[in-house]
C-alpha positions in Angstrom: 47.8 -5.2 268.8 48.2 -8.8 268.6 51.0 -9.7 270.5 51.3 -12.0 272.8 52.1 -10.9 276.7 55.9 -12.5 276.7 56.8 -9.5 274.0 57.6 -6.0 275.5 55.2 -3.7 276.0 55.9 -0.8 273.8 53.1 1.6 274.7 54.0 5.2 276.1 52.6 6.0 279.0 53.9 9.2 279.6 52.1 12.1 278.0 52.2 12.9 274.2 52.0 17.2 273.8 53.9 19.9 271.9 56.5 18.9 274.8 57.6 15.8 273.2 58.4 17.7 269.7 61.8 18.8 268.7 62.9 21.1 266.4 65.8 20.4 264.8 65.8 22.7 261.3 63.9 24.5 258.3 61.9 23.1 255.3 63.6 25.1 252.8 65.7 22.9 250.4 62.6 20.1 250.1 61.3 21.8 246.9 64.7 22.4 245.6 66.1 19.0 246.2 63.3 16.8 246.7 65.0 13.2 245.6 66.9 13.9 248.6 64.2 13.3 251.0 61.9 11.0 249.0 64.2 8.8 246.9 63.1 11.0 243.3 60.0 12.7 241.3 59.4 9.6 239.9 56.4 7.4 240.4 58.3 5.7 243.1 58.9 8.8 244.3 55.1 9.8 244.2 54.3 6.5 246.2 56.9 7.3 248.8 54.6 10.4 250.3 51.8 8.0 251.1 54.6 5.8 252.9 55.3 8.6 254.7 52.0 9.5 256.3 51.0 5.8 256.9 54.4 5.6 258.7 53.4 8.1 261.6 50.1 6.0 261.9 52.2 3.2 262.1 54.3 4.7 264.8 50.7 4.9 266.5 50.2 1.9 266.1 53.4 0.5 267.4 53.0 3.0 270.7 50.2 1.4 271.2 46.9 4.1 270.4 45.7 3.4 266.5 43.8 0.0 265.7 42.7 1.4 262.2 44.1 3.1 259.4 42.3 4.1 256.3 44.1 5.5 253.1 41.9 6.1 250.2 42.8 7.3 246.6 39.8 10.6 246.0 39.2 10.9 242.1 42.3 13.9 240.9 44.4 11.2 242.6 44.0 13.0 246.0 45.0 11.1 249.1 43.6 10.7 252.5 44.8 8.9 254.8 43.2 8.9 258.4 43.4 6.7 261.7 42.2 6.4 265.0 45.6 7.0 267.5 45.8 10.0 269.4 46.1 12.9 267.0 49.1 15.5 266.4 49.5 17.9 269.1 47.9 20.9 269.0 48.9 23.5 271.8 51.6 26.0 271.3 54.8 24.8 270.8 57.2 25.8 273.8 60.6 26.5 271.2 58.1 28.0 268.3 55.8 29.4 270.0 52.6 28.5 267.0 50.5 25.5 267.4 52.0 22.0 267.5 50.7 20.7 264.5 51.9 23.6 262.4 55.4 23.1 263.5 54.9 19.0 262.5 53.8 20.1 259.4 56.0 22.9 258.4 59.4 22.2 259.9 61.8 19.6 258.8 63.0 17.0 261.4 60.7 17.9 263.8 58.6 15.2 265.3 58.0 12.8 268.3 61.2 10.8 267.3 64.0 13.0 268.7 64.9 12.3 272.2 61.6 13.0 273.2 59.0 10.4 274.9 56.3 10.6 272.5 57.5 7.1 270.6 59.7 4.3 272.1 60.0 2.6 268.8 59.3 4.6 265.0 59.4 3.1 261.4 59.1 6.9 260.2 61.7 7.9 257.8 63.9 9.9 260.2 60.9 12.2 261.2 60.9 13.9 258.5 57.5 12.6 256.6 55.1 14.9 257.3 56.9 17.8 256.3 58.2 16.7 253.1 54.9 15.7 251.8 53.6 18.9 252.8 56.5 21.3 251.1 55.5 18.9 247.8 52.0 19.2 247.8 50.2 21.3 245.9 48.0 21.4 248.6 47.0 19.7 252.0 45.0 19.2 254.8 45.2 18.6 258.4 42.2 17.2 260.9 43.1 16.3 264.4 40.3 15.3 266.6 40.8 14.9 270.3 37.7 13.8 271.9 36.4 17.1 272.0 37.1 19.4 268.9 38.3 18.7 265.5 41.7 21.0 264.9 42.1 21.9 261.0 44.9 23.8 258.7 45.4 24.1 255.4 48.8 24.5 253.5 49.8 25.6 249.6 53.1 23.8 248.7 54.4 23.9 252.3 52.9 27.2 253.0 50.5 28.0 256.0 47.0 29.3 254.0 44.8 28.9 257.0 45.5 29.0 259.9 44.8 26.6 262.9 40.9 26.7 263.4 38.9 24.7 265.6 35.1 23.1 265.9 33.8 20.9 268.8 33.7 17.2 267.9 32.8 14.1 269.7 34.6 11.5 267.3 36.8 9.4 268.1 40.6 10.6 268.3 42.7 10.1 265.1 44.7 12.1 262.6 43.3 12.8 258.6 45.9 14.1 256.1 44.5 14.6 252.5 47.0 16.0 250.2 47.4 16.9 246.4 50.8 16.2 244.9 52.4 18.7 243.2 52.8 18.3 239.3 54.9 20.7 239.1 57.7 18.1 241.3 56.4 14.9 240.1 56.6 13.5 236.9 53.4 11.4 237.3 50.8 12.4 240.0 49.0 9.1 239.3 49.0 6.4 241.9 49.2 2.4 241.4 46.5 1.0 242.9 48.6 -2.5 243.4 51.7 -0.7 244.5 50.3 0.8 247.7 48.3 -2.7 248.3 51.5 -4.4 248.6 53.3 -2.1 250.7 50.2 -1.6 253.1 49.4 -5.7 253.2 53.1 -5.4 254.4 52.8 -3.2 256.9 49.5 -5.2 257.9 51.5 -8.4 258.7 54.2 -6.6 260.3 51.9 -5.4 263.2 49.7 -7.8 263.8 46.0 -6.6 264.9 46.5 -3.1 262.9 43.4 -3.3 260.2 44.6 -1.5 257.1 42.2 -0.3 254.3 43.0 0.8 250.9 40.4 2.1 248.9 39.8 3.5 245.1 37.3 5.8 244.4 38.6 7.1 241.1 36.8 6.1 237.4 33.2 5.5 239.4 33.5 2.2 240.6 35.2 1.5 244.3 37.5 -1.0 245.1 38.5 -2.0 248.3 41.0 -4.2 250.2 40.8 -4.3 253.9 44.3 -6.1 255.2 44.1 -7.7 259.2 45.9 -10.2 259.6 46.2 -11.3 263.6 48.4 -14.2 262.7 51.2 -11.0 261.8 54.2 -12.9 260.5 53.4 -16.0 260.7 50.6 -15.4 257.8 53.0 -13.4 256.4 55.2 -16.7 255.9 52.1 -18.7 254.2 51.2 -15.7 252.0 54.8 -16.0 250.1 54.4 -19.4 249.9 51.2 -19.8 248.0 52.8 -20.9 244.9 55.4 -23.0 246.6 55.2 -26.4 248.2 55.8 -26.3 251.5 57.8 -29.8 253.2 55.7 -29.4 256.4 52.5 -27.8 257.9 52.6 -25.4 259.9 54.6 -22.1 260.3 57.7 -22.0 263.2 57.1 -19.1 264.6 59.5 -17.6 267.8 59.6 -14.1 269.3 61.5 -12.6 272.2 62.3 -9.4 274.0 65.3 -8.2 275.8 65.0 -4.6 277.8 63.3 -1.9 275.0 63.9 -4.3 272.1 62.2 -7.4 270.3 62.5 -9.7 268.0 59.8 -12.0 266.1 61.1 -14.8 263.3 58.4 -16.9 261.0 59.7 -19.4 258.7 58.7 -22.4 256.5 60.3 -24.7 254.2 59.3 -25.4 251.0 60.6 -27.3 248.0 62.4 -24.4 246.2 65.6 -24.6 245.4 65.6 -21.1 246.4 66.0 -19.4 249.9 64.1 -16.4 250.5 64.9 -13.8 253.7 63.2 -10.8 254.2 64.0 -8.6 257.3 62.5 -5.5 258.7 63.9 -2.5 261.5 61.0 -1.1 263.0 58.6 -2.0 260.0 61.8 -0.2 257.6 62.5 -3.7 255.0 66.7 -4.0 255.3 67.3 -5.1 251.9 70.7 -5.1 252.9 70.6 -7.4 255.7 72.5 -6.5 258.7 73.1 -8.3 261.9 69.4 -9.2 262.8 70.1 -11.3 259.7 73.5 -12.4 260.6 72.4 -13.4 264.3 69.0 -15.7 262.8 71.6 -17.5 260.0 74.8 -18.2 262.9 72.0 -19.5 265.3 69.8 -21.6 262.7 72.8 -23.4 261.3 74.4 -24.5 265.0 70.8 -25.7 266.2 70.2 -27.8 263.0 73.6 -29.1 262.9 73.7 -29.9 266.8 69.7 -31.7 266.6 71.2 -33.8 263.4 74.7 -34.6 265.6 72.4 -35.4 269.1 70.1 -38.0 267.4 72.7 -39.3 264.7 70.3 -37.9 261.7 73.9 -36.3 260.3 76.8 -38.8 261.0 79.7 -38.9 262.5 82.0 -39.2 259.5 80.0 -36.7 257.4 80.8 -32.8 257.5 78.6 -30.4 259.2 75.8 -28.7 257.5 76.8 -25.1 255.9 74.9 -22.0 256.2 73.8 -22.9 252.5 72.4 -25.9 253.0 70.1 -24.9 256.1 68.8 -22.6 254.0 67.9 -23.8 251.1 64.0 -23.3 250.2 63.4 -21.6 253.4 61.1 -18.8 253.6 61.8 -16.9 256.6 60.8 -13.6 257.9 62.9 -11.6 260.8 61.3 -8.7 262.0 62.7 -6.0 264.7 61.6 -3.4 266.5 63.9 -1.4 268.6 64.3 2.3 270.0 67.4 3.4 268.4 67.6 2.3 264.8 71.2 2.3 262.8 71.1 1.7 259.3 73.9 1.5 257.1 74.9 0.7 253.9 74.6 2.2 250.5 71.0 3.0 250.5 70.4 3.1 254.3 69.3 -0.3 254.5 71.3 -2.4 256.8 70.6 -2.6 260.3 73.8 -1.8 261.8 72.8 -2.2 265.9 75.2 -5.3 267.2 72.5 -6.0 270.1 69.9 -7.2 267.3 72.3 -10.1 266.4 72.8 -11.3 269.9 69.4 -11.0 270.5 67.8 -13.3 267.3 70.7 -15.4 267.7 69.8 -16.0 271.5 66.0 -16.3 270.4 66.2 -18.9 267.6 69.1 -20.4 269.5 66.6 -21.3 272.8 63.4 -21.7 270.9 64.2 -23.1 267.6 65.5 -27.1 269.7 62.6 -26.7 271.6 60.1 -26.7 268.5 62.2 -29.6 267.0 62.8 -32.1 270.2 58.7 -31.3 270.0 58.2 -31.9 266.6 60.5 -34.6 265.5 58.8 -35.6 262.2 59.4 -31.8 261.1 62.9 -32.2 262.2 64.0 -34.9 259.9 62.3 -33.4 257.1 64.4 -30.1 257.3 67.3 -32.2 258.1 67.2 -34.4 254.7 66.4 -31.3 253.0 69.6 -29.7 254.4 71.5 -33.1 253.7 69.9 -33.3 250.1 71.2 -30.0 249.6 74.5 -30.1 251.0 75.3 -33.2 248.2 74.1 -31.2 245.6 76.4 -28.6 246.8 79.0 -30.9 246.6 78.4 -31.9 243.0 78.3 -28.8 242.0 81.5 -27.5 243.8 82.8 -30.8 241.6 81.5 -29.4 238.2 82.6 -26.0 239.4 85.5 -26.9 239.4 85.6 -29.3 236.3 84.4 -26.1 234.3 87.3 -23.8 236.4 90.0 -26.3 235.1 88.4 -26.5 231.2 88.7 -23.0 231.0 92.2 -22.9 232.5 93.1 -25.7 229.5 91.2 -23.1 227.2 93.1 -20.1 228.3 89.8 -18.6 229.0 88.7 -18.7 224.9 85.3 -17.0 224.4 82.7 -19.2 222.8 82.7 -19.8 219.2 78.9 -17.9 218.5 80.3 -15.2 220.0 80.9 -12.2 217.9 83.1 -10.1 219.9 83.4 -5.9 219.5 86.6 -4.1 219.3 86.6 -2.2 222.5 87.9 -3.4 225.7 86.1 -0.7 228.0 82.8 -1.9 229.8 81.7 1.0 230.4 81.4 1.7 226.3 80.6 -2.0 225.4 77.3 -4.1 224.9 76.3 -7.5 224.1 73.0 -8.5 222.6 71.8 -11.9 223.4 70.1 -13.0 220.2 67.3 -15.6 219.7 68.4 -18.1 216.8 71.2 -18.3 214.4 68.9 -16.4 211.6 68.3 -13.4 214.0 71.7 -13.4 215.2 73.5 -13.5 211.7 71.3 -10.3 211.0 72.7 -9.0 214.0 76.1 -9.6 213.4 75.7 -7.9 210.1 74.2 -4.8 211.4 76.0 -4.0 214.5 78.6 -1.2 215.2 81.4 -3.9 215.6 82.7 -1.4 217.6 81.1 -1.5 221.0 78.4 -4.1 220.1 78.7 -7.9 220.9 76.1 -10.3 219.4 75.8 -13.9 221.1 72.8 -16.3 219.6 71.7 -18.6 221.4 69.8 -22.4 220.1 67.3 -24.5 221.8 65.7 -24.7 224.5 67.4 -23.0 227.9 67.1 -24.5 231.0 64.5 -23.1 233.7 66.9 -22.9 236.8 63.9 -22.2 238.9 63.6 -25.9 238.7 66.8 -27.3 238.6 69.2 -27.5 241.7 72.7 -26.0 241.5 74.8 -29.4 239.9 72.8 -29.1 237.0 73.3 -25.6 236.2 77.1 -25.9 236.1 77.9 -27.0 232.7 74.8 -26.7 231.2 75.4 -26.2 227.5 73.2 -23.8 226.8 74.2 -21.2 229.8 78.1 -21.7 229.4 78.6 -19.8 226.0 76.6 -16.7 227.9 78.5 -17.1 231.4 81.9 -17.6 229.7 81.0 -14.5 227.4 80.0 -12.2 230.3 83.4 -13.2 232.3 82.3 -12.2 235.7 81.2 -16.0 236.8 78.2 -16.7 238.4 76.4 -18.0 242.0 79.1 -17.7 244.4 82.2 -17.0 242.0 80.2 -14.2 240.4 82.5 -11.1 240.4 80.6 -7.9 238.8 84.4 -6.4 238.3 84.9 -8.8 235.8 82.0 -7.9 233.7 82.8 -7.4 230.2 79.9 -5.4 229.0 78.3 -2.8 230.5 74.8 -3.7 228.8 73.3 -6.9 228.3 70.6 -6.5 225.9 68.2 -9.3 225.3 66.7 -9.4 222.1 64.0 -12.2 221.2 61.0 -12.3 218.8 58.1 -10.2 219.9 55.8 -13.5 220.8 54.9 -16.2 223.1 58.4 -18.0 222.4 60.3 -14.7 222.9 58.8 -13.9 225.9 58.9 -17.2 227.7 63.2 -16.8 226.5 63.3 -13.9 228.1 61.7 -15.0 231.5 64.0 -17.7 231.3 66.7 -16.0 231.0 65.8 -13.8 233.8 65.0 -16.1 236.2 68.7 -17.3 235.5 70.1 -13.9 236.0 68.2 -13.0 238.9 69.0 -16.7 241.0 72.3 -17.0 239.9 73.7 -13.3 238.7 71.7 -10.4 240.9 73.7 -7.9 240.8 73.4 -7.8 237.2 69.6 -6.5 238.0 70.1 -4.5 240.8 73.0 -2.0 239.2 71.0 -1.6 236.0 73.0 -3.9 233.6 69.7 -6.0 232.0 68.2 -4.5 229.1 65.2 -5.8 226.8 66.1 -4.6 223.4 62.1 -3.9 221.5 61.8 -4.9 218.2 59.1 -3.1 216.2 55.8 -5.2 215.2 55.0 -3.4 211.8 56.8 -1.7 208.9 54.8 0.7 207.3 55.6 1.8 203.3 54.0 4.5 201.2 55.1 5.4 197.8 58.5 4.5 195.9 61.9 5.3 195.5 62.7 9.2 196.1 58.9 9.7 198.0 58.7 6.3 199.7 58.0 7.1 203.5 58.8 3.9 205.8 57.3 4.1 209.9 57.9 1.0 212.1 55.0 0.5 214.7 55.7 -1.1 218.4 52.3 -2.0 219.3 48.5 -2.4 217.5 47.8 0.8 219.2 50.6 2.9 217.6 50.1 0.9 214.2 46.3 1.8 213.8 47.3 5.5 214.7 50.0 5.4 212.1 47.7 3.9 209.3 45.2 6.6 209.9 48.0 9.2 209.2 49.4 7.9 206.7 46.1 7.4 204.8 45.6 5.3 202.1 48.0 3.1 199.8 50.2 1.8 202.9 52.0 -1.3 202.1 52.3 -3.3 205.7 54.5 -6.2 206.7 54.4 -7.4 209.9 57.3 -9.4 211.8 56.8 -12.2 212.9 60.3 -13.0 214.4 63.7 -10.9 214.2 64.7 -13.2 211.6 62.5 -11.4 208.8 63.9 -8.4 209.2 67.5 -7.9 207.2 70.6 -6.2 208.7 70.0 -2.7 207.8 66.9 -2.8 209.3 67.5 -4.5 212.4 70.2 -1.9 213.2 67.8 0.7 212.2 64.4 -0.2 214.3 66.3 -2.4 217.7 70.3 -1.5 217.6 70.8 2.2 216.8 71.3 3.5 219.5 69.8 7.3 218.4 66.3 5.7 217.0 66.5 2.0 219.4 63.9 1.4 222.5 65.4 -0.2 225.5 63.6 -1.7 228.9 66.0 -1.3 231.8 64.9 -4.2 234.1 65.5 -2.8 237.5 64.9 -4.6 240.9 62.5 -2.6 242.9 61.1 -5.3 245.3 62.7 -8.8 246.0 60.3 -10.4 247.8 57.8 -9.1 244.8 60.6 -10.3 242.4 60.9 -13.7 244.2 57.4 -14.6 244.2 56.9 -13.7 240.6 59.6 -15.8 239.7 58.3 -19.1 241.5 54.7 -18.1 240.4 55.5 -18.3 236.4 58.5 -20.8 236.4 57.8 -23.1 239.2 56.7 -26.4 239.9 53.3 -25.6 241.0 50.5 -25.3 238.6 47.6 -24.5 240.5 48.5 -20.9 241.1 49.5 -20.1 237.6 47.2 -21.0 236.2 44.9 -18.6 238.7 47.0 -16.3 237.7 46.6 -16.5 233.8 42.9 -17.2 234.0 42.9 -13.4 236.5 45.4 -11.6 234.0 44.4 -12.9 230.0 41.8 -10.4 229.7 44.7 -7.7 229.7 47.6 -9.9 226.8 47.9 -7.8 224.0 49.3 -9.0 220.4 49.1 -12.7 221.6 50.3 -14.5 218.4 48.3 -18.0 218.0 
């Protein structure tokens, strides 16, 4: 591992055998009540088994034994993941008295991770990987290899089919795991080629040295990524800042240790308007934050506010820098490893341990003047960025406020587009934001005025991915939606308040209504998150085609979504069809609109859900930020896979 000699040594040097493994309890509720140990049956849940086995090679890793780790997708979307640390034990476990490895593989919570010496630091979830993946498998297999023999077992979903059987072998040491899922759990045993390459270039950065290789050799042709990336976090930093601008060079990097614990930070500025943190527990992300975070934000607005107060760059009549304005287009990175890991929070992902933030805030505290005092020119840069910031703050506390009083003098009135529903009760109510006054009359028309809201909105909306905070506030063409919503927005936004339970956008199936709807949620995922994150963002689809055979008593109508369900259709339907197809939701009249995109028995609705931020976060600079070069990269990579482009 890449780490430099000032971080604490984390390898074991005490032995690793059945000794270290503890037995804690059975594997018998896995297969009844598998979304309790893997999240759900999902696809996410499919990709979490993988995440699982990588994670005890990761735990190698971080011991110090395993360099390599290879996870390749066999065709029947078989997995095998193998690597080079020291192998499962395989002697007879002292408590169960059957081999080692079986008990790894067979027993919940029992692993290397419980009070044992086997691991100093583990990413694994809980210990209880292996296990899992085993009891929902339709099948898997175990190779240890210790120098001298190769130790194999096979299992049936979580059941020992052959026992522990062993050939000499001269390879090097390592652990293979190749496992089936079981379809009978899952409702898609088909892997995503790009979702295990971002989680494993992740885990690549986060342990610097480790060389990571993903590999495809379903449909005949191989592709391969090999991640190794001896820079760690620090190319981590310049990675998520491809399609940004960064305001100076090089990456800050600082790391320190403090008795069986360390800490590592990497961050850059850019010239986003946006600040993006991402920290990590023992390779575990912390979407949630917790007090690693809080000790790297206390520390990093003290040291830029005492450099800008020691060489007069912030003066003496002007008011300190906030937390806010320090961050502001930072990219930053905190990453922690540490033997006894509490997370909290609502999903378990908030580091909870109050020696993390003393130590990061002591790290970036010492280290963070030192870079600045020797990098001056750097200094002042981040220091007018925080001052630029901080007035733009200011204005927009101003208009904040402006619009606070307007709607006091208002008593709160809704806008005038908005056609309100009858029921009061979020939970039963939903507004559909409506491209254009034509689309939206329609709406308005052939809603249940019930429980269904309709707001149009005109003109062009403003990309907030490129405009700071003062000009969002106020901004005609996001007031009528924020008043309608009534939960605020930024740091006033109040979720309690919310006034519909779904927010349903519905544009024109085209290049326009698809460049609205980024637009609109960019806006809702800078300025309104939560929105995303509990489920409340819908995209409403309107059908392409309208399909007619035949007249008056005998006349069959079938509305198409896509050219692949429409040529399917036709060829049903045979000859004589009478086709129209939509160009925008304004050709369609009221009865229909309700029929095809507001019904709720016959309607189609995308739930936009916030599975990755840092994904989410890049995606967003990539298609509405300043920077050109890398969209365009991106367009020329993906055009080959647009459908129903309209030209």
């Amino acid at each position: 591992m890449s780490i430099s000699e000032e971080m604490l040594d984390l390898k074991v040097t005490q032995t690793y055998d059945e000794s270290q493994i503890q037995v804690l309890e059975g594997l018998e509720a896995v297969r009844k009540r598998p979304g309790m140990y893997i999240g759900s049956t999902s696809e996410r849940g499919l990709h979490h088994l993988v995440y699982e086995i990588v994670d005890n090679s990761i735990d190698e890793a971080l011991a110090g034994y395993c360099t390599h780790i290879e996870v390749t997708i066999e065709p029947d979307d078989v997995i095998r993941v193998a690597d080079n640390g020291r192998g499962i034990p395989v002697g007879i476990h002292p408590q169960m008295g059957i081999p080692t490895l079986e008990v790894v593989l067979t027993v919940l919570h029992a692993g290397g991770k419980f009070g044992g010496d086997g691991y100093k630091v583990s990413g694994g979830l809980h210990g209880v990987g292996s296990s899992v993946v085993n009891a929902l498998s339709l099948w898997l297999e175990a190779e240890v290899r210790d120098g001298q023999n190769k130790h194999m077992m096979r299992f049936e979903r979580g059941q020992t089919v052959q026992k522990i059987h062993s050939v000499p072998c001269t390879e090097e040491c390592g652990t293979t795991i190749r496992f089936k899922a079981d379809p009978e759990i899952f409702e898609t045993t088909n892997y995503d080629y790009e979702v295990l390459l971002k989680r494993l270039r992740e885990a690549a950065f986060l342990n610097a040295g480790i060389r990571i290789t993903l590999r495809d050799e379903r449909d005949g042709e191989v592709r391969e990524d090999v991640m190794h990336y001896d820079g760690g976090i620090r190319q981590f930093v310049a990675y998520l800042n491809e399609s940004k601008t960064p305001i100076h060079p090089d990456v800050i990097y600082m790391e320190g240790s403090r008795e069986t614990s360390m800490a590592e930070v990497a961050m850059q500025y850019t010239d986003s308007y946006n600040e993006s943190m991402i920290s990590f527990a023992n390779n575990i992300e912390t979407t949630e934050g917790g007090t690693h975070e809080t000790g790297f934000k206390s520390a990093l607005t003290k040291v830029l506010n005492d450099y800008g107060r020691k060489y007069n760059l912030i003066k003496e009549n002007d008011k300190n820098l906030s937390g806010d304005d320090v961050r502001e287009g930072l990219t930053v990175i905190i990453s922690v490893k540490l033997q006894e890991a509490q997370f909290e929070g609502q999903t378990k992902t908030k580091l909870g341990n109050s020696d993390m933030r003393t130590l990061v805030e002591t790290m970036v505290g010492e280290r963070l003047p030192i870079f600045l005092e020797e990098n001056p020119s750097v200094a002042r840069v981040i220091i007018d960025k925080a001052q630029t910031a901080s007035r733009a703050r200011e204005a927009a506390r101003k208009a904040r406020e402006m619009t606070r009083r307007k709607s006091a003098l208002e008593s709160n009135s809704l806008p005038g587009k908005l056609a309100d529903c009858q029921e009061r009760d979020p939970a039963l109510t939903e507004i559909y934001i409506v491209e254009g006054d034509s689309a939206g009359g329609s709406a308005k028309e052939g809603r249940d005025r019930r429980y269904q809201a309709i707001l149009p909105l005109w003109g062009k909306m403003l990309n907030v991915e490129k405009a700071r905070l003062d000009r969002v506030y106020g901004n005609d063409k996001l007031t009528p939606m924020i008043t309608a919503f009534g939960a605020g927005f930024g740091e006033d936004f109040d979720i309690s308040k919310l006034r519909y339970g779904k927010i349903i956008l519905m544009a024109d199936a085209d290049v326009d209504g698809s460049h609205i709807r980024t637009l609109l949620l960019t806006f809702f995922f800078r300025f309104m998150r939560p929105l995303i994150e509990q489920g409340h963002v819908y995209i409403a689809q309107p059908p392409l085609f309208k399909n007619e055979k035949g007249n008056n008593k005998n006349k069959i109508v079938r509305y198409t979504y896509d050219e692949g369900e429409q040529r399917r259709v036709i060829a049903e339907m045979g000859e004589g069809v009478r086709v129209q197809r939509y160009k925008g939701l304004g050709e369609m009249d009221p009865e229909q609109l309700w029929e095809t995109t507001m019904n709720p028995e016959n309607r189609i609705l995308l739930q936009v859900t916030l599975d990755d931020a840092s994904m989410a976060d890049q995606t967003f600079t990539l298609l509405m930020g300043e920077k050109v070069e890398p969209r365009r990269e991106f367009i020329e990579k993906n055009a080959r896979y647009v459908e129903n482009l309209d030209i």
